[in-house]
C-alpha positions in Angstrom: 23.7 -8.2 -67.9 20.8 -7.6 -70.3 22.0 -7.8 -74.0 21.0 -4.9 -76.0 18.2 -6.3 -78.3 17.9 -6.1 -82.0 14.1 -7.6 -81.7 11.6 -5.5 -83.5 9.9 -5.0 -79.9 12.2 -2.4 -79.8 10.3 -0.2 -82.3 7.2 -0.7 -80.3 5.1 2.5 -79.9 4.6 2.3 -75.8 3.9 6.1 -75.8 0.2 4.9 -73.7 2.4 3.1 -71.0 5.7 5.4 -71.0 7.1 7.7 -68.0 7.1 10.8 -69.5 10.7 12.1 -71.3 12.8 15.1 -70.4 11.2 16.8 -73.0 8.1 16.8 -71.9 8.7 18.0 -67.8 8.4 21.3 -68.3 4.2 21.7 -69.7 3.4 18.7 -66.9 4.6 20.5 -64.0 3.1 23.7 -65.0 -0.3 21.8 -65.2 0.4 20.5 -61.5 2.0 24.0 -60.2 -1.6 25.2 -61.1 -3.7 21.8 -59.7 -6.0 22.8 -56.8 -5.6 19.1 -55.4 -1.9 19.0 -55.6 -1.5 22.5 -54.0 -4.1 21.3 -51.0 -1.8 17.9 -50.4 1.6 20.0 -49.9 0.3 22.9 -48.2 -1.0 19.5 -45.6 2.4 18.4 -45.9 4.8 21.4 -45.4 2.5 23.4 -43.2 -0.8 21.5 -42.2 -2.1 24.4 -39.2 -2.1 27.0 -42.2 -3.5 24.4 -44.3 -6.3 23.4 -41.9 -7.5 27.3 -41.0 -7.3 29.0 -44.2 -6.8 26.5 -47.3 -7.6 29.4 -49.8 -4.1 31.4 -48.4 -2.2 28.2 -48.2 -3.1 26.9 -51.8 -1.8 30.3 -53.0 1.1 30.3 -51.3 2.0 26.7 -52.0 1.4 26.9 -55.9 4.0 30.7 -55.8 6.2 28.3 -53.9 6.0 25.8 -56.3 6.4 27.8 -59.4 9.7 28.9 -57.9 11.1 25.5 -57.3 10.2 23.9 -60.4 11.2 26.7 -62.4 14.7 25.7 -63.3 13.7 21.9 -64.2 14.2 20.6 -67.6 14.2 16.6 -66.7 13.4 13.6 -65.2 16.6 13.6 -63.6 15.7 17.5 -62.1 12.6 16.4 -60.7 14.3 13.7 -59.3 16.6 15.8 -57.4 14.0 18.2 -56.2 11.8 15.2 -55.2 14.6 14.3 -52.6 14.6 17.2 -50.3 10.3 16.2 -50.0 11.2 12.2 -49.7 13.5 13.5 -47.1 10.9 15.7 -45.3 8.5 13.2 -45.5 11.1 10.9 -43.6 12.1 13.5 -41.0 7.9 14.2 -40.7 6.4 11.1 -40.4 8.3 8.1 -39.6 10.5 7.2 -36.1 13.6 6.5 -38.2 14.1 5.0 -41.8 16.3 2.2 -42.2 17.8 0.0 -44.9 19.8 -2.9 -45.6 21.1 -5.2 -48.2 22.6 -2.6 -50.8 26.0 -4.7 -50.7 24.1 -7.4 -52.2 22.3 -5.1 -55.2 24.4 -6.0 -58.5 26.2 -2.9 -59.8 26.7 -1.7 -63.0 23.9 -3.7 -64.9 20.4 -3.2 -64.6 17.7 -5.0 -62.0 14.0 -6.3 -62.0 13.3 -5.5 -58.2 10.3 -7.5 -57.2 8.7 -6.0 -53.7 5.9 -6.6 -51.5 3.6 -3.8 -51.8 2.1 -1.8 -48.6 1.5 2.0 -49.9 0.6 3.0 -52.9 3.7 5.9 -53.7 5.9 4.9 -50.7 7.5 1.7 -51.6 9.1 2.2 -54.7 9.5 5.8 -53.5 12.0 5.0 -50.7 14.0 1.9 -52.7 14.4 4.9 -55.1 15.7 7.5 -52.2 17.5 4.3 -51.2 19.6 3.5 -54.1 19.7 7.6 -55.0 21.6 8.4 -51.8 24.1 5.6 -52.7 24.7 7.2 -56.2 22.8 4.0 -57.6 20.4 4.5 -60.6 16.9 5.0 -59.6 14.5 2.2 -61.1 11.4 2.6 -63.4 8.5 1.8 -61.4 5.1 0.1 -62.7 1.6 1.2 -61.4 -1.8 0.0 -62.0 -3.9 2.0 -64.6 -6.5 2.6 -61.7 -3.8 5.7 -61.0 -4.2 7.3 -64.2 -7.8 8.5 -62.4 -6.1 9.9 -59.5 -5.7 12.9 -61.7 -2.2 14.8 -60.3 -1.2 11.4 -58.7 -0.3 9.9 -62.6 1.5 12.3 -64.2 3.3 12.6 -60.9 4.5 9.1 -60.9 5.1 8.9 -64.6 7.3 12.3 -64.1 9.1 9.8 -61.6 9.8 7.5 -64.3 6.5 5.8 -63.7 4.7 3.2 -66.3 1.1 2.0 -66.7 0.6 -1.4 -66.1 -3.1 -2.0 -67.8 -5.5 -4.0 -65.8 -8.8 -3.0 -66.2 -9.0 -4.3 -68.9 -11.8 -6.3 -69.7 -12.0 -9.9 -72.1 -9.7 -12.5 -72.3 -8.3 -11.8 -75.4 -7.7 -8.0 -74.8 -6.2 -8.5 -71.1 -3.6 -10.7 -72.6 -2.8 -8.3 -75.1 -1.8 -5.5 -72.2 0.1 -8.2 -70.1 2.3 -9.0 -73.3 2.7 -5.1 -73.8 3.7 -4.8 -70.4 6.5 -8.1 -70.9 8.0 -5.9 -73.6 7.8 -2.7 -71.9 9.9 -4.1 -69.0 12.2 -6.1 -71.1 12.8 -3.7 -73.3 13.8 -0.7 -70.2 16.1 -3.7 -69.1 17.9 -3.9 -72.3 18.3 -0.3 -72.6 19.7 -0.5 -69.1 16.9 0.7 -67.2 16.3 -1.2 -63.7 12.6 -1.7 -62.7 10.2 -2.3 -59.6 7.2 -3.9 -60.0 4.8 -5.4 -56.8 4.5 -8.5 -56.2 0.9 -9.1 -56.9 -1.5 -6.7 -58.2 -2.8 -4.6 -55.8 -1.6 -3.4 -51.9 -1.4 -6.2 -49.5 -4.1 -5.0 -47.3 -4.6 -8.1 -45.4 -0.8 -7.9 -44.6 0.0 -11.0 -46.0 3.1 -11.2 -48.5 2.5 -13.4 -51.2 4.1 -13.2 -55.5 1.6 -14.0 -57.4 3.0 -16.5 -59.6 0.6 -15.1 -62.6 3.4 -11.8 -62.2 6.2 -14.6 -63.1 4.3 -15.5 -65.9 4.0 -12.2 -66.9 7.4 -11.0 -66.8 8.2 -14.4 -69.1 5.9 -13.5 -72.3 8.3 -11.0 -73.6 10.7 -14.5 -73.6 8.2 -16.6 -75.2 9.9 -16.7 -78.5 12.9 -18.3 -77.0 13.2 -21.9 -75.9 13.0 -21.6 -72.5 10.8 -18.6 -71.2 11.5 -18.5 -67.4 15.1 -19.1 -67.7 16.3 -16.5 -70.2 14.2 -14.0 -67.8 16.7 -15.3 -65.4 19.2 -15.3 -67.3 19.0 -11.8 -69.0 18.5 -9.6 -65.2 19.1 -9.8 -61.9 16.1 -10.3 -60.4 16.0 -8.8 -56.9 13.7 -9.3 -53.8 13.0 -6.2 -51.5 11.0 -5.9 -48.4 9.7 -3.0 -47.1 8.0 -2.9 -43.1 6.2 -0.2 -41.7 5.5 0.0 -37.8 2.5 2.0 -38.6 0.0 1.8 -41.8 -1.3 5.3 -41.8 -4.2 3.8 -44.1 -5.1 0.7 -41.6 -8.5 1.9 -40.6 -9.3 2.2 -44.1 -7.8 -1.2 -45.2 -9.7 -2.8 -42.6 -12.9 -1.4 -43.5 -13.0 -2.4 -47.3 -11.6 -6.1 -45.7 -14.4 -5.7 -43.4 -16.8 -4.8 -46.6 -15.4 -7.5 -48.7 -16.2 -10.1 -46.4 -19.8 -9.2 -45.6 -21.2 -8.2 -49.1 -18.4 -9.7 -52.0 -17.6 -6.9 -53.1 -16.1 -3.3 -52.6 -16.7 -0.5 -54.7 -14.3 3.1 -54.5 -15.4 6.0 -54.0 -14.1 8.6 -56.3 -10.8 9.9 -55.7 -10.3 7.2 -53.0 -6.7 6.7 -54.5 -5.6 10.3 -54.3 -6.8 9.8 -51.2 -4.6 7.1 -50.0 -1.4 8.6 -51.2 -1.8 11.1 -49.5 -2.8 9.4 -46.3 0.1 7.4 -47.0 2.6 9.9 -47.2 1.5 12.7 -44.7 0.3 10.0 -42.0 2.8 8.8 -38.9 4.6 5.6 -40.2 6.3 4.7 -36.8 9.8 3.3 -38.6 10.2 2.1 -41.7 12.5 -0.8 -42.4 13.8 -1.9 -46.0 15.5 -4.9 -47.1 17.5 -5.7 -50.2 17.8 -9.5 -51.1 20.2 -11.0 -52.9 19.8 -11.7 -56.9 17.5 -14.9 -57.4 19.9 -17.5 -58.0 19.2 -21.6 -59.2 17.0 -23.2 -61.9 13.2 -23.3 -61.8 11.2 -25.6 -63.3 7.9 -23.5 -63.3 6.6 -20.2 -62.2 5.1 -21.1 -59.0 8.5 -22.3 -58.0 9.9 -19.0 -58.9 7.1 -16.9 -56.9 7.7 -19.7 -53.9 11.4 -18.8 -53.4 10.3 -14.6 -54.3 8.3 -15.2 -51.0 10.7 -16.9 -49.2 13.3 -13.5 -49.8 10.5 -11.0 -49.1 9.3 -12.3 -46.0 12.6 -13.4 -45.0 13.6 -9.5 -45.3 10.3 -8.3 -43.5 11.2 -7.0 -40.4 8.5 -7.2 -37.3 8.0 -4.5 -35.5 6.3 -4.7 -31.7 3.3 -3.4 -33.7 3.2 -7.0 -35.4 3.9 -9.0 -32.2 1.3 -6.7 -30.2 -1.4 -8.0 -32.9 -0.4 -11.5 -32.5 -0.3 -11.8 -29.2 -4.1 -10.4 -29.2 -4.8 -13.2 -31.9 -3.2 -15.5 -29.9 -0.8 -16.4 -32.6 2.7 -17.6 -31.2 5.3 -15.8 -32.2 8.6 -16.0 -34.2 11.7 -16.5 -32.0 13.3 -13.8 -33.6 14.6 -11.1 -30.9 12.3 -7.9 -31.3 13.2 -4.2 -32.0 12.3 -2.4 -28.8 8.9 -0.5 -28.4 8.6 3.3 -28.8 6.4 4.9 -26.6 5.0 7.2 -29.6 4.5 4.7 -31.8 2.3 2.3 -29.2 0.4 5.0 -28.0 -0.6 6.0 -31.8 -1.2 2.1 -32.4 -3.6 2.0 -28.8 -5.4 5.0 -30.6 -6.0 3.1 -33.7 -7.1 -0.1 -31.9 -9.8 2.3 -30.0 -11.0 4.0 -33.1 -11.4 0.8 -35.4 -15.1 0.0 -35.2 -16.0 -3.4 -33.7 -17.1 -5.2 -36.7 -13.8 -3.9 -38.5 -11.4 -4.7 -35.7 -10.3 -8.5 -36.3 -9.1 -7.0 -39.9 -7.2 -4.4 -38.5 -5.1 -6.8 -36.1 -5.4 -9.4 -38.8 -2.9 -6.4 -40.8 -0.6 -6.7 -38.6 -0.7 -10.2 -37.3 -0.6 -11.7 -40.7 3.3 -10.8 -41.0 3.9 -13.0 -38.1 2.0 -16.3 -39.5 4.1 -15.4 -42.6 7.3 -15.8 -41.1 6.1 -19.3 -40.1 4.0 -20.4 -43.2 7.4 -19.6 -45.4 9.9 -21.7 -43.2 11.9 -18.7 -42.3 11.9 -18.7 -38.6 15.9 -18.8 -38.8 16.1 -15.3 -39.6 16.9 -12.9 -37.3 15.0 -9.8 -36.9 17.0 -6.9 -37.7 20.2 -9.5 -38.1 22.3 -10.5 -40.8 19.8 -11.9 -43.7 20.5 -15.7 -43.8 21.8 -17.2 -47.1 
């Protein structure tokens, strides 16, 4: 377990980075009870025909409705507890079943660097949080990229969900180093106070569907260590480090994935349009998900000479724990790429015809990225030597 520090880190002013504390709950959620763009998103979530035909009466009623249920909380730990009741709406809404596995191998009683592949912006940590929740496990703190901070509503309520800013636009060498040491404390420091924490792993959605720890994030994690002899292995030493995988059928932001690959590729660069990230959360939560599979490895275990050997065996768990759905082999098989010969979850009428739908809407020139999306978890089971695991089996060890 992580020993308490007496470092002077611990004095460290991180107010910029912070979730927000109990005390301050009550004056953010009156500024989102009265947000136009948060009222719009759950009046599309809890009741989208009202929504759709007269948004003025649906804003009102959502932000009385609101007002109501946020009126008795006082913490982080009361928001968390309202926030299940919507994680659990959005799973009964929007998803053909949610699924998990692995919790007998999360360490208890000491706290846990969860490194995970990243897909949707809110989602993934979202659900390893309802996860562990509904076992009576502490919920983790959860870093996100400053880019959110813009999102307006969508920051302060991810930092009400025990949310910290991980800085990354910012620009010149010396300065950029400056916020990935700040972040090295920030984490080490929630570990030592017993705090667990999820953090991607690589900056940045996988929106090419390909898995990969950047080993840069090892690095990272490690500066907070520097001081001591060996970096990499106190890190190890101090926290269980554990890799989680989460699979969706359905990406209910494909189309859009594919278009800024499809952008990318023909000009070198891709610019957002403003509020594009609001955007995406929300298309990410209210969209059809088909099911949704997570997977809890065990702790890293073993000695590691550098950080690329670290991120190596990270990949190894996280793609070993990614399940394929027939939405992944479907892709392939139109790619022509062989696949795994791992026994498949059966198809679901519902979710084939929606993935048919999106095949038909993806323009031309952005279609190869779009099946690319969902192919690109099949090459990864082979390009990380894991073809022994079986799909929706026991995880092999």
């Amino acid at each position: 377990m992580c020993a308490v520090s007496r470092r002077p880190d611990r004095l460290e002013n991180f107010d910029a980075i912070r979730p927000y504390r109990d005390d301050e709950v009550p004056a953010v959620l009156e500024r989102l009870v009265r947000d136009r763009r948060v009222n719009q998103a759950v009046g599309t979530l809890r009741a989208p025909r009202l929504s759709r035909l007269a948004p003025p009466v649906s804003r009102w009623l959502v932000e009385r409705g609101l007002r109501s249920r946020v009126a008795g909380i006082r913490s982080v730990r009361d928001f968390q507890q309202m926030l299940e009741s919507y994680v659990a709406q959005v799973i009964a809404t929007t998803t053909a079943g949610f699924t998990v596995d692995g919790l007998d191998r999360v360490p208890r009683g000491k706290p846990r660097l969860y490194v995970s592949n990243h897909r949707d912006i809110a989602l993934d940590s979202a659900l390893m949080n309802y996860a562990l929740w509904l076992e009576g496990e502490p919920t983790s703190r959860i870093a996100i990229g400053d880019n959110l901070l813009d999102a307006g509503p969508a920051g302060d309520l991810m930092r009400l969900n025990k949310s910290f800013v991980v800085r990354r636009s910012t620009k010149g060498t010396k300065a950029a180093y400056a916020a990935m040491a700040l972040t090295s404390r920030y984490v080490r420091q929630s570990l030592e106070e017993g705090e667990s924490v999820w953090i991607a792993q690589r900056e940045g959605r996988a929106k090419d569907g390909l898995d990969r720890t950047d080993p840069a994030l090892v690095k990272m994690l490690s500066l907070a260590y520097r001081d001591d002899a060996d970096a990499l292995p106190r890190l190890l030493e101090r926290c269980a480090i554990v890799p989680v995988s989460v699979s969706y059928e359905l990406d209910p932001c494909d189309l859009a994935k594919a278009r800024e690959l499809g952008i990318r590729a023909t000009s070198g660069t891709y610019e957002k349009a403003k509020g594009e990230d609001l955007s995406s959360i929300v298309a990410g939560i209210t969209g059809f998900k088909g099911r949704v599979h997570l997977t809890f490895g065990a702790p890293i275990a073993g000695a590691f000479d550098d950080p690329d050997a670290l991120a190596a065996m990270l990949d190894r768990e996280i793609v070993g724990g990614f399940r394929l759905f027939p939405t992944h082999l479907t892709a392939a098989a139109k790619l022509g790429v062989d696949a795994p010969p791992d026994g498949a979850v059966a198809a679901l009428p519902q979710v084939s015809q929606a993935f048919d739908a999106r095949l038909a809407a993806c323009p031309s020139e952005d279609l190869p990225y779009l099946l690319d999306q969902y192919a690109n978890p099949v090459r990864n089971r082979a390009a990380v030597a894991v073809n022994d695991h079986v799909n929706g089996g026991p995880y092999p060890r």
